[in-house]
C-alpha positions in Angstrom: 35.2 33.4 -1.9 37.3 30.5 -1.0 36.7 30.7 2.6 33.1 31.1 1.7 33.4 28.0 0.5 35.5 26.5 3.2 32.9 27.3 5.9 30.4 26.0 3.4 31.8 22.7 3.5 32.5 22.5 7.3 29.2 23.0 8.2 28.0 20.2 5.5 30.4 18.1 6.9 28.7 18.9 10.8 25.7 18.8 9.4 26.1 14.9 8.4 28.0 13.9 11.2 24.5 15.3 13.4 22.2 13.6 11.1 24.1 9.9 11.1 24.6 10.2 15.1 21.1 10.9 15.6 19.9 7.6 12.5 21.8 6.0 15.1 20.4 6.8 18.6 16.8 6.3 18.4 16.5 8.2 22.5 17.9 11.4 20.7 15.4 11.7 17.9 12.2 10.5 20.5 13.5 13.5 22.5 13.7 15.8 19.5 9.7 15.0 18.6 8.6 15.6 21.8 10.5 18.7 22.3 9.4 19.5 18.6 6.0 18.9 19.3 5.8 21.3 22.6 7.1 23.7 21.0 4.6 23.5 18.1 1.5 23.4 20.0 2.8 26.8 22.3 3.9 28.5 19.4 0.7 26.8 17.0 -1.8 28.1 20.0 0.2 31.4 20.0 -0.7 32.0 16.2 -4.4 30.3 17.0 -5.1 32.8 19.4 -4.0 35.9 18.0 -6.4 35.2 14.8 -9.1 34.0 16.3 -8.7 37.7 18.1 -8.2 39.3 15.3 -10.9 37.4 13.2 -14.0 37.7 15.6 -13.4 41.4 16.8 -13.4 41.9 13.2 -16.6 40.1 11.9 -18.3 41.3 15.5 -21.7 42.3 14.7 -22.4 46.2 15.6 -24.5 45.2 18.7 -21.6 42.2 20.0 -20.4 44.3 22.9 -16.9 43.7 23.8 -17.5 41.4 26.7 -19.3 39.2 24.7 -16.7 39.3 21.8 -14.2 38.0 24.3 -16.4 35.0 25.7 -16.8 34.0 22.2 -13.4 34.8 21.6 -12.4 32.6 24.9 -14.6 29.6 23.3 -13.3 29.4 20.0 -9.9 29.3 21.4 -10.6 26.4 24.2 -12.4 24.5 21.1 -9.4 24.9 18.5 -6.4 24.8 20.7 -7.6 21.4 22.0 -7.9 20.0 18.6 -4.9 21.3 17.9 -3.0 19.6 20.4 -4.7 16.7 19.7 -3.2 16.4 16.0 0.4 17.5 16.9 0.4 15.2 19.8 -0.9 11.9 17.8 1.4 13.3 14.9 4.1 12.9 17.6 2.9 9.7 18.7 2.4 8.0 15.6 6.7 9.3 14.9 8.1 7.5 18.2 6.1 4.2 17.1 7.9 4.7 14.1 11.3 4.0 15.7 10.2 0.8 17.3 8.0 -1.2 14.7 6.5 -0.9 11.4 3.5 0.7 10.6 2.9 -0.2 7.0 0.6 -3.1 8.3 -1.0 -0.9 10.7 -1.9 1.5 8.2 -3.0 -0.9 5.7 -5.4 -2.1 8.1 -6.7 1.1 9.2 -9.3 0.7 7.3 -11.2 -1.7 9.6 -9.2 -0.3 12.7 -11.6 3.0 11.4 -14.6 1.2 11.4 -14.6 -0.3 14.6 -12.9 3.1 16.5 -15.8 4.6 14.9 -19.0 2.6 16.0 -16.9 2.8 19.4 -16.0 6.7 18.4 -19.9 7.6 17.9 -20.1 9.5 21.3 -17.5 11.2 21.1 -18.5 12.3 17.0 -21.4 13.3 18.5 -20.0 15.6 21.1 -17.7 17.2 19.2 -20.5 18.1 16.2 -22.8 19.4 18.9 -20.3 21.3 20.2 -19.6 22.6 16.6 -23.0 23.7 16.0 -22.9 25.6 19.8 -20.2 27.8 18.3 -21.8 28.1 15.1 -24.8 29.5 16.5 -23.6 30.9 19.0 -25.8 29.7 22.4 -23.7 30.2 24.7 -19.4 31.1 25.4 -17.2 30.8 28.1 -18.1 33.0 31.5 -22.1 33.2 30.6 -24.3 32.1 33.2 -26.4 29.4 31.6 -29.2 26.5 32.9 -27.7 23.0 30.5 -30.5 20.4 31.3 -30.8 21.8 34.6 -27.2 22.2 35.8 -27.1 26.2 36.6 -23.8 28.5 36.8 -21.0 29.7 35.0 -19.5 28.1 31.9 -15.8 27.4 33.1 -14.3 25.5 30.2 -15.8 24.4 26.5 -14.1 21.9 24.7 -14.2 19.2 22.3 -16.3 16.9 24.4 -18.3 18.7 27.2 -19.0 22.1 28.5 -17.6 22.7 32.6 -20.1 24.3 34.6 -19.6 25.4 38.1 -23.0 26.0 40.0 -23.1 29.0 43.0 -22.3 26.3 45.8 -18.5 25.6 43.7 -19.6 22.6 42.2 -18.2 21.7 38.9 -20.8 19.5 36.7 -19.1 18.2 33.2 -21.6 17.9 30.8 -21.3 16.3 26.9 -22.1 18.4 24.4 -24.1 15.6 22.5 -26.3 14.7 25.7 -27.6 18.8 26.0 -31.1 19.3 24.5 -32.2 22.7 26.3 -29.8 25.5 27.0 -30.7 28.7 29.0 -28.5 31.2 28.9 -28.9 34.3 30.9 -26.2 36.7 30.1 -26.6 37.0 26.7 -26.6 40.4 24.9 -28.0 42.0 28.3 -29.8 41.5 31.3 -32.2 42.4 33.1 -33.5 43.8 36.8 -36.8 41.7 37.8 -38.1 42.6 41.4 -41.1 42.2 43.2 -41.1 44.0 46.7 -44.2 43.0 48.8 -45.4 46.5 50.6 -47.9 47.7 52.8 -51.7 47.8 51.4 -51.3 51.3 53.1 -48.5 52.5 51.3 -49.3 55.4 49.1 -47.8 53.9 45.4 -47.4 57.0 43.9 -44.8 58.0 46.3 -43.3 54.6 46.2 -43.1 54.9 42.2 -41.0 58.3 43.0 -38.8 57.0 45.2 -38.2 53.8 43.1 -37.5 56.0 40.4 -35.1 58.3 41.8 -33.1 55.4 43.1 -32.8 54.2 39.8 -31.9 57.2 38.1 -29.3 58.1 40.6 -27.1 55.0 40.4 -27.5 54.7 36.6 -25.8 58.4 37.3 -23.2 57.4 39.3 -19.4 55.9 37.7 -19.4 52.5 39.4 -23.0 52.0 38.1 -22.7 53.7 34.5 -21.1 51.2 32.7 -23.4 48.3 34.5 -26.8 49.5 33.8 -28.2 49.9 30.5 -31.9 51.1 31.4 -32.1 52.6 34.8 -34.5 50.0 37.5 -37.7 51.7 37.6 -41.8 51.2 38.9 -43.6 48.7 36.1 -46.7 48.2 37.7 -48.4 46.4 40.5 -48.0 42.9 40.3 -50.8 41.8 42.6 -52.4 42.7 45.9 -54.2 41.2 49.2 -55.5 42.4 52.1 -52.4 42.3 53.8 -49.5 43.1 51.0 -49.1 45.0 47.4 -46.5 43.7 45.1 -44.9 46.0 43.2 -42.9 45.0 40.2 -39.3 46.8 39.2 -37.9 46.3 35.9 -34.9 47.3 34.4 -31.7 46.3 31.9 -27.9 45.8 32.6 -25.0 44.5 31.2 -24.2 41.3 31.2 -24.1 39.5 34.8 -24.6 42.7 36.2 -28.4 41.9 36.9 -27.0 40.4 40.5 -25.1 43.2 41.8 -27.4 46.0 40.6 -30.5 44.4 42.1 -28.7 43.7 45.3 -27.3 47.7 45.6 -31.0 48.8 44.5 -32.6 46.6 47.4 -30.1 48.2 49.9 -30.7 51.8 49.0 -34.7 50.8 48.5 -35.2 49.3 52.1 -33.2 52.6 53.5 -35.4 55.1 52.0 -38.2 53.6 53.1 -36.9 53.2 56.5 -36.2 56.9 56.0 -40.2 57.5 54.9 -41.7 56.5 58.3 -45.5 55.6 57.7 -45.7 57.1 53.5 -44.3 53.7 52.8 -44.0 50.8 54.9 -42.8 46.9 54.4 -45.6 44.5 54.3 -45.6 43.3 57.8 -45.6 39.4 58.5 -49.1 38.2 59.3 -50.1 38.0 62.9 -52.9 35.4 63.1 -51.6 32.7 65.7 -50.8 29.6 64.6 -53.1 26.3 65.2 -51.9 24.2 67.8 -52.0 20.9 66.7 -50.5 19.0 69.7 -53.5 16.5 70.7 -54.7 16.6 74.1 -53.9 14.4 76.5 
């Protein structure tokens, strides 16, 4: 019991010499906040992360698949992590300032400091509620191909002040959440397949609605296709007609983003069975009327 007591007292006694060393070096305890406030925001995003996982595969709605529970996983956690670091970091802030001056008068005048960063804040308020009420309702997450006012591609970031878009030709467009007033998104839930192949007037369609068919059901048979297509591509109707071309419409449902890569392999296999046809079914041709020369005469 008495060394108990001994070793009690020895590491009081350290314990006083660490505190009045570091009342005494102000560089020691600005290191100590920073260091603290790393460490907080890893391990706070750590705990962040692993509810918001938890929390929104729970509450997921029986038709969320699990790709789309992970975008809006993925946005909540951009969202809530950079608000997160925002507080620990001006937390952090506001403690250095603290070893230099006083902030009683600063914080008894933050009343008209508030007012004035707000009426210069009101952008940013607005951004960050809009971008509140795109979670909330859920319009679009992180990875979903979606048209904001125009700017089309693939939602790369979503924070507290604009959604980061990057179009198909790499660009990145950085858009505020409070300026967005009409949101397509096209990967949402599903999908879909949305061809029109231009054909030969000759071209016998019932054939053509076979072999459309077939191709569709065998790669919604196949295992790289399986898990992309949701309703097999497959003959709608006929879309319009001319003398010289049919149009024939092909519909169909995938996951997510898939729409791309299914219509592309359907195109493929498409143009090779009716290369394989010979004259049942035939392309539309290019027209072959010649073309007005409009060089003046000399």
């Amino acid at each position: 019991m008495t060394q108990i007591v001994s070793q009690w007292y020895t590491i009081k006694y350290m314990w006083n010499d660490v505190t009045q060393w570091l009342n005494h070096n102000v560089w020691a305890q600005i290191i100590i906040i920073i260091v603290l406030a790393y460490v907080g925001q890893r391990f706070g995003k750590m705990l962040l992360v692993n509810f918001i996982r938890r929390t929104v595969r729970y509450r997921a709605r029986g038709d969320l698949s699990e790709e789309d529970s992970k975008k809006r996983q993925d946005t909540l956690i951009g969202m809530f992590s950079a608000v997160l670091g925002v507080m620990i970091w001006l937390i952090a802030v506001f403690s250095i300032l603290r070893q230099f001056i006083d902030l009683t008068p600063l914080l008894a005048g933050l009343s008209v400091i508030g007012v004035a960063v707000g009426l210069g804040a009101q952008a940013i308020i607005k951004d960050f509620i809009a971008g509140l009420f795109v979670i909330l309702e859920n319009q679009y997450r992180v990875g979903d191909i979606v048209n904001l006012d125009g700017s089309d591609g693939r939602v790369e970031e979503f924070n507290i002040r604009s959604t980061v878009v990057r179009d198909n030709d790499g660009s990145v467009h950085y858009i505020p959440n409070g300026t967005i007033t009409h949101t397509i998104n096209r990967t949402m839930g599903y999908s879909r397949v949305n061809l029109t192949v231009e054909v030969d007037p000759d071209t016998d369609v019932d054939k053509l609605s076979l072999v459309i068919n077939e191709i569709g059901a065998k790669m919604s048979d196949e295992d790289k296709w399986r898990g992309k297509i949701i309703e097999a591509p497959h003959f709608q109707s006929i879309s319009n007609f001319t003398p010289k071309t049919l149009e024939v419409k092909i519909v169909g449902k995938t996951q997510p983003s898939a729409q791309w890569n299914v219509s592309g392999e359907f195109r493929r296999r498409l143009l090779a069975a009716i290369n394989r046809r010979g004259d049942a079914l035939k392309i539309a041709k290019p027209s072959d009327e010649p073309v007005a020369d409009t060089k003046k005469k000399k």
